[in-house]
C-alpha atoms as one frame of an Amber mdcrd trajectory, in Angstrom:
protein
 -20.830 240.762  -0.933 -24.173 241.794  -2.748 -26.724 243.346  -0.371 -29.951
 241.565   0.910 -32.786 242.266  -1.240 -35.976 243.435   0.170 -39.494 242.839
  -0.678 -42.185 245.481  -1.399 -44.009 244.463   1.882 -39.956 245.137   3.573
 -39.702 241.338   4.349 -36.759 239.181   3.779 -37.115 236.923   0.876 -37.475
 233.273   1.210 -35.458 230.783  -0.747 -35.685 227.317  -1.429 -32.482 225.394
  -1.696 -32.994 221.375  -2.949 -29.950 219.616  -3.179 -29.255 215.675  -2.124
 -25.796 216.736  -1.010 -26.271 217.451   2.553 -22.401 219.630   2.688 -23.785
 221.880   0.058 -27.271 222.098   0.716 -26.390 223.011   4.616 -23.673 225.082
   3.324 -25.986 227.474   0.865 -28.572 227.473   3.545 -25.978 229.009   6.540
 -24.525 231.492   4.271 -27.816 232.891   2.795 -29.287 232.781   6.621 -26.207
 234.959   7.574 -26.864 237.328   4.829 -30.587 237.767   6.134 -32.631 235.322
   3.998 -35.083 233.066   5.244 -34.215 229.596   3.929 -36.240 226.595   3.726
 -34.455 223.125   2.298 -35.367 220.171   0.194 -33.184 216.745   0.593 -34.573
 215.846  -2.621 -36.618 216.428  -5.718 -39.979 215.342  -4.231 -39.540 216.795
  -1.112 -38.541 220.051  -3.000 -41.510 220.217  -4.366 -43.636 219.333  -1.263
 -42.044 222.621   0.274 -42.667 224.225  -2.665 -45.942 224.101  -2.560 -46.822
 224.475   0.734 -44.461 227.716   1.361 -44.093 229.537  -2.345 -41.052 230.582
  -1.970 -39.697 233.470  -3.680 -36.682 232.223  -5.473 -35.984 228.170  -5.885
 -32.061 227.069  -6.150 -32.067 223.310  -7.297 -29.541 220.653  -7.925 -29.790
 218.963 -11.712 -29.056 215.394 -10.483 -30.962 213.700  -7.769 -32.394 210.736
  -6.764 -35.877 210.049  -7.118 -37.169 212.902  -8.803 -34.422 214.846 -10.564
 -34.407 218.914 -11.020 -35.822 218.895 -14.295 -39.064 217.594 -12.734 -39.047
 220.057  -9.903 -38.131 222.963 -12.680 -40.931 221.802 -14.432 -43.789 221.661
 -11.806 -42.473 224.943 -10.575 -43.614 226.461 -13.536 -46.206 224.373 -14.193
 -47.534 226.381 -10.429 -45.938 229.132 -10.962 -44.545 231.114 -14.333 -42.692
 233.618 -12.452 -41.202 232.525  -9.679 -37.350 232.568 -10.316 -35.279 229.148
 -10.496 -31.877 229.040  -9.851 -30.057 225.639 -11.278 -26.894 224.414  -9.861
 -25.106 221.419 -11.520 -21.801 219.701 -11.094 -21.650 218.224 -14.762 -20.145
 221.277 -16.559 -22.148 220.427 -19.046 -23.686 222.593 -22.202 -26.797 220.629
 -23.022 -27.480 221.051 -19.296 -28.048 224.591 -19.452 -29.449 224.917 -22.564
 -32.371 222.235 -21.768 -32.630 223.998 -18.084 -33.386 227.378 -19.606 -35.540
 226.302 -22.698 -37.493 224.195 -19.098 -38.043 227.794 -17.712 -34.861 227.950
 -15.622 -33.746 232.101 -14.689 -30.629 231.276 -14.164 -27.555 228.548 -13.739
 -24.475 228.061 -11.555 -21.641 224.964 -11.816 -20.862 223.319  -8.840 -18.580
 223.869  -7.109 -19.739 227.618  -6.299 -16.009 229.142  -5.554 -17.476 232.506
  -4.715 -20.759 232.795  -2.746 -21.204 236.847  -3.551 -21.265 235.860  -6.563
 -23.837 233.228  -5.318 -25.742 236.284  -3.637 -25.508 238.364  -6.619 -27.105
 235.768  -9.096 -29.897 235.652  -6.550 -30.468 239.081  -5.742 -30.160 239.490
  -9.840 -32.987 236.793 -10.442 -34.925 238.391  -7.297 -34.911 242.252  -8.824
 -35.678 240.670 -12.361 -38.813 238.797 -10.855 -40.039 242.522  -9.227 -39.574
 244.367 -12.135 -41.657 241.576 -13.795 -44.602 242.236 -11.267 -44.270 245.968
 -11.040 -44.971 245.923 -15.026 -47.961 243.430 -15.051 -49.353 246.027 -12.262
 -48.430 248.970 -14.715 -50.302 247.053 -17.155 -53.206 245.875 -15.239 -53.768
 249.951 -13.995 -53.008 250.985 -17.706 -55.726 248.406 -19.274 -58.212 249.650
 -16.015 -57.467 253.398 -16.971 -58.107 252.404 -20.914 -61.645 251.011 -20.000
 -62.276 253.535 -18.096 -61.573 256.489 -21.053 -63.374 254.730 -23.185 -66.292
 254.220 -20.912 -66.052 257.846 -20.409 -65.652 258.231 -24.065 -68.522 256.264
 -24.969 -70.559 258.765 -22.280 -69.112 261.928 -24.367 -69.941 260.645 -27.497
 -73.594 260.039 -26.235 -73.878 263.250 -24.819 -72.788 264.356 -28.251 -75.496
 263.130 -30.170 -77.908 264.583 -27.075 -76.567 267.735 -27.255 -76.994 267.664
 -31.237 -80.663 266.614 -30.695 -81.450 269.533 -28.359 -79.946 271.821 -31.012
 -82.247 270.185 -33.501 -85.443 270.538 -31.003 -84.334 274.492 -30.072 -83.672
 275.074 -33.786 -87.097 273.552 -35.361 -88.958 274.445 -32.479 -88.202 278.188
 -33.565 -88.654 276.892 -36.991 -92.188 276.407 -36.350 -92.983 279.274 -34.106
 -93.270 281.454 -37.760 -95.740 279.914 -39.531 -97.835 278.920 -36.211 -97.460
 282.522 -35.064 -98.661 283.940 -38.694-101.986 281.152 -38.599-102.851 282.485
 -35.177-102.524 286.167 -36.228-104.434 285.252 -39.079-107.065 283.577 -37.152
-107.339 285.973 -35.042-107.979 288.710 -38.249-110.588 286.327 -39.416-112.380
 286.208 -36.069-112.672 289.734 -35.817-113.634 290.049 -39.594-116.559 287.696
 -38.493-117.596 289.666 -35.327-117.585 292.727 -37.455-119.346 290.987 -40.245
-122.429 289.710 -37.843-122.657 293.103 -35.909-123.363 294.635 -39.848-125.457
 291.927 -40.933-127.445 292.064 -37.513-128.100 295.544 -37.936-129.006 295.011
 -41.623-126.495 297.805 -42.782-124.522 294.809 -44.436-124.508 295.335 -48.299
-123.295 292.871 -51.089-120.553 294.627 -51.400-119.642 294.203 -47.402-120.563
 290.620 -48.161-117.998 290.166 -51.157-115.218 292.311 -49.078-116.216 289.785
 -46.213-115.634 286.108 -48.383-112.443 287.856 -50.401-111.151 288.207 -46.969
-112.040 284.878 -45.640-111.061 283.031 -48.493-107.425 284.920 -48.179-107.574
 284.500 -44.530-108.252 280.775 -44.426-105.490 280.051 -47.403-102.712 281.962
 -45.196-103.895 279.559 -42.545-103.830 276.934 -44.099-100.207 277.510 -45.788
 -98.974 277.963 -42.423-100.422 275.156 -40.912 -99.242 272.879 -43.633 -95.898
 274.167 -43.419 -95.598 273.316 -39.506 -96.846 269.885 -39.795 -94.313 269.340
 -42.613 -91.774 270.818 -40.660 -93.023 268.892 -37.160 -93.384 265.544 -39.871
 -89.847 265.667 -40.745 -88.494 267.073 -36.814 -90.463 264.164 -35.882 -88.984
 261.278 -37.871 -85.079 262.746 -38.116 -85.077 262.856 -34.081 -86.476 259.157
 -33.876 -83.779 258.000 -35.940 -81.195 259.946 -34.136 -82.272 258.600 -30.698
 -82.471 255.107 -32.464 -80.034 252.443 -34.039 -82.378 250.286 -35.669 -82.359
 249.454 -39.236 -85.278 250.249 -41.797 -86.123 250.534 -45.567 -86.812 254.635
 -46.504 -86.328 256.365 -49.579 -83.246 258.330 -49.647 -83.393 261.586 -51.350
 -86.755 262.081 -49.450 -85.181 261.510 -45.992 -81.916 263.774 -47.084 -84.514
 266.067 -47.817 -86.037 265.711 -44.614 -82.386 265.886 -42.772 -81.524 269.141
 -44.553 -85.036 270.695 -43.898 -84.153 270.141 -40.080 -80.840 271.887 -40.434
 -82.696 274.936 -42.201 -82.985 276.563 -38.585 -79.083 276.550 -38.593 -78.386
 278.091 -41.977 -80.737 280.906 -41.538 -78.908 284.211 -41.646 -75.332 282.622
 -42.688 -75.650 283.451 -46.595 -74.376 279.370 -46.991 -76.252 277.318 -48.527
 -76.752 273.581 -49.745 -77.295 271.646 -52.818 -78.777 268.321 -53.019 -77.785
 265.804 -55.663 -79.732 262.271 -55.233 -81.483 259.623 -57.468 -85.513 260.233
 -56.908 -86.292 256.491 -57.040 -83.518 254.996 -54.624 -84.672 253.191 -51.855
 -82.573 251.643 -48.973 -82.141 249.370 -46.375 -79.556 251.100 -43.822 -79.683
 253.171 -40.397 -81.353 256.598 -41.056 -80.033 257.661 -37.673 -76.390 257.290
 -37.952 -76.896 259.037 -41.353 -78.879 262.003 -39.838 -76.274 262.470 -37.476
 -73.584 261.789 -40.116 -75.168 264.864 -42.048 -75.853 267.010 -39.280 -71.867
 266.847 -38.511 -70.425 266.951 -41.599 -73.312 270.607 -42.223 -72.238 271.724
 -38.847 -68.162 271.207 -39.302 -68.495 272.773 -42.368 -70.365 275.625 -40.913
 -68.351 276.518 -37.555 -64.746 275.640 -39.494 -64.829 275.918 -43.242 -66.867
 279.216 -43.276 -65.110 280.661 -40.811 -64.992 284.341 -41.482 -66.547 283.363
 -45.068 -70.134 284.457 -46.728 -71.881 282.732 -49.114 -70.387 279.300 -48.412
 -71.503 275.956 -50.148 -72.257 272.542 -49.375 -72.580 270.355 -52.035 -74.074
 266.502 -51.054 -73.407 263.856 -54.206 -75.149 260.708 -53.311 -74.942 257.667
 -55.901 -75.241 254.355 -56.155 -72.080 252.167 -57.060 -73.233 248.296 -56.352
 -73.064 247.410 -53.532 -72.398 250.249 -51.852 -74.033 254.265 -51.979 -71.278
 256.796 -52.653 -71.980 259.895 -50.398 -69.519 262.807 -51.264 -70.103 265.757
 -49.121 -67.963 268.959 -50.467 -67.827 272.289 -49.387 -65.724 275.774 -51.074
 -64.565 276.606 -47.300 -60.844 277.727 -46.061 -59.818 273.946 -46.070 -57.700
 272.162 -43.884 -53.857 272.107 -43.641 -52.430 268.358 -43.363 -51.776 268.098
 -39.976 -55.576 268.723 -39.341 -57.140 266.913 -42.023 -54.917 263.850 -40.732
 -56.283 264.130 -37.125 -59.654 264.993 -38.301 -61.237 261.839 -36.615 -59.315
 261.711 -34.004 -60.985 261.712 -30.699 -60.793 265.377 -28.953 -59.594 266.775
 -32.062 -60.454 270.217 -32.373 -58.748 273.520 -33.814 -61.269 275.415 -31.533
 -60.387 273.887 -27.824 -61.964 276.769 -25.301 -64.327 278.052 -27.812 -66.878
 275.470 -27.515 -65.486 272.277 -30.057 -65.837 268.965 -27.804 -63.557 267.243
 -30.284 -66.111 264.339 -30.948 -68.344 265.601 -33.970 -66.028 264.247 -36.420
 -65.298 261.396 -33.963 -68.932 260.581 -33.923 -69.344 260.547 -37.477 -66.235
 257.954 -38.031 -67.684 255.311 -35.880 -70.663 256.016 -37.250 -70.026 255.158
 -40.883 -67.236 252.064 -39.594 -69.138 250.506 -37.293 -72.694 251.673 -37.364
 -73.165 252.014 -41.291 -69.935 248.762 -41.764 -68.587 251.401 -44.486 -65.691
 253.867 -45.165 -64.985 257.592 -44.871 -61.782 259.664 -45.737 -61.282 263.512
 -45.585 -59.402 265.058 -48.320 -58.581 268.967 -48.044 -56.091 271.335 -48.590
 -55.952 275.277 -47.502 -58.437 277.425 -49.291 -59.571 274.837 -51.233 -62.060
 273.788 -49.538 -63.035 270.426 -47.649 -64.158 267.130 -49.693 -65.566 263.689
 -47.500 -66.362 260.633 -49.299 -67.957 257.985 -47.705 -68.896 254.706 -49.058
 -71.383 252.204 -47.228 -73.370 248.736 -48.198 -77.145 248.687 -48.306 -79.856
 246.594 -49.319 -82.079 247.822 -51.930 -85.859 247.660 -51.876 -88.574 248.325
 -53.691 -89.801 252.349 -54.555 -93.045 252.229 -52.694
């Protein structure tokens, strides 16, 4: 004798037994009560299915031939309720087609009347019962794995956009130093020329001031003002170009810009970054190419692809460098980004886009630069990027991405 199968919640199932026979129906419904099941009955096929719905039972046995409504009916509004509540068929006919048309209705399982052994009875039951758990127990593995999914990738989604933040406040701390040398030098240079001037009136007040004092006075003015100028000019160009490459970083809007200028622009922001590291980068771009696409995701594609090659191809390496190769192929631009770094062994270059990929866990890498800059070109730019690298020779990305073309304004 098979033991009694318990419920998650510790209670005794509950089965449903529909059978016209009264003898076998009352029979099943003693033995199963003796072996600690609840048991509910069903005369017929109708008023099987009346209990059925009004209890849900956890495991149905039914009879094949009844008056009335017949089991195939009850089978099939059982499942029509219900997909995996457990169905037990019991039929005196012996015959094949029975059992293969119960099963392909939905049945779990089938019995021929007479039942000589009822363990084996229990057993079937307790069989169909365990199957049914193990059913639930993996939709609930699912439904927590699909909730704990959404939920990385929420917090995914969060890291990636701290990412790009945290790439942005390198940009502002990096051109923001940028700037301080050539607004530093204008203020120390109008602050020369304002004590030339003092020292100038004070002369020409006392009328000790000679032409000579006056010529030594304009050379130096004229000197002054052109240093101030230079410096100025170079500021606003720098704050012109800051100004425009964060806007499109913090943005994902479309917009028509010429793109050699704006990679000019890009790498002019990154100049903060590749002072002092003896690397350096060369440029290749058609002058007259202008473009429809997001500026932003490529900024940001740039920045990562400069930065990875900084922190990981350089690595213990001087005079390093990055060569961008941007053409035009119809209808897409070609953007090959190369560098003469340590390369990559297979294993890494494989991985490279992998979230929370990173060779230097615990010394800073996040994992998501590379990330970033895949789901940038797939899904923000609609192209395609693939890295291609082998050890010490280097690091090679070629990315390929639709446009529209406009008009060189």
């Amino acid at each position: 004798m098979g033991e009694l199968f318990k419920k998650k919640d510790g209670q005794q199932p509950q089965i449903l037994i529909i059978d016209d026979e009264d003898a076998i129906r009352e029979s099943f419904a003693l033995y199963l009560e003796d072996n600690g099941y609840r048991v509910i009955t069903g005369r017929d096929g109708q008023e099987g299915i009346d209990q059925f719905l009004e209890h849900s039972p956890d495991l149905v046995m039914v009879d094949l031939r009844m008056p009335r409504v017949d089991g195939f009916e009850v089978l099939r509004t059982v499942r029509a309720t219900s997909s995996e509540t457990p169905v037990i068929v019991i039929s005196g006919t012996g015959a094949a087609s029975d059992v293969v048309d119960a099963l392909q209705a939905g049945a779990t399982g089938f019995l021929n009347k007479p039942v000589w052994s009822l363990s084996h009875l229990i057993t079937k039951i307790n069989d169909a019962l365990e199957r049914q758990r193990l059913i639930e127990e993996n939709r609930e593995y699912q439904q927590g794995l699909e909730t704990t999914i959404t939920r990385l990738q929420t917090m995914q989604k969060q890291l990636v956009e701290s990412e790009k933040m945290a790439s942005l406040g390198k940009l502002v701390a990096g051109v923001a130093h940028e700037i301080n040398t050539p607004v530093g030098i204008g203020v120390t240079a109008a602050s020369h020329l304002s004590e030339n001037i003092s020292a100038f009136k004070k002369c020409y007040e006392a009328g000790d001031a000679s032409h000579d004092d006056l010529e030594r006075f304009l050379n130096t003015m004229d000197e002054t003002a052109r240093m101030i100028l230079g410096n100025l000019s170079r500021a606003a160009q720098l704050i012109r170009s800051f100004k425009q490459v964060a806007v499109d970083q913090s943005s994902e809007s479309p917009r028509e810009f010429k793109l050699r200028e704006y990679m000019e622009d890009i790498l002019l922001s990154l100049k903060p970054r590749m002072k002092r590291t003896g690397h350096r980068i060369e440029l290749a771009c058609p002058e007259d190419l202008k473009i429809r696409s997001y500026p932003g995701a490529l900024s940001q594609i740039i920045t990562n692809l400069v930065m990875n090659a900084l922190i990981h191809g350089f690595e213990n390496k001087n005079n390093g460098t990055i060569d961008i190769r941007i053409s035009k192929e119809t209808p897409n631009i070609i953007l090959v980004c190369t560098d003469n770094g340590k390369g990559m062994p297979e294993e890494v270059a494989d991985n490279v886009f992998e979230p929370f990929f990173t060779t230097k866990r615990g010394t800073g890498g996040s994992g998501l630069g590379m990330h970033m800059v895949f789901n940038l070109v797939t899904q923000t730019l609609g192209g395609e990027i693939r890295c291609e690298s082998e050890p010490d020779k280097g690091t090679r990305f070629v990315i390929s991405f639709p446009h529209e073309e406009g008009p060189v304004q």
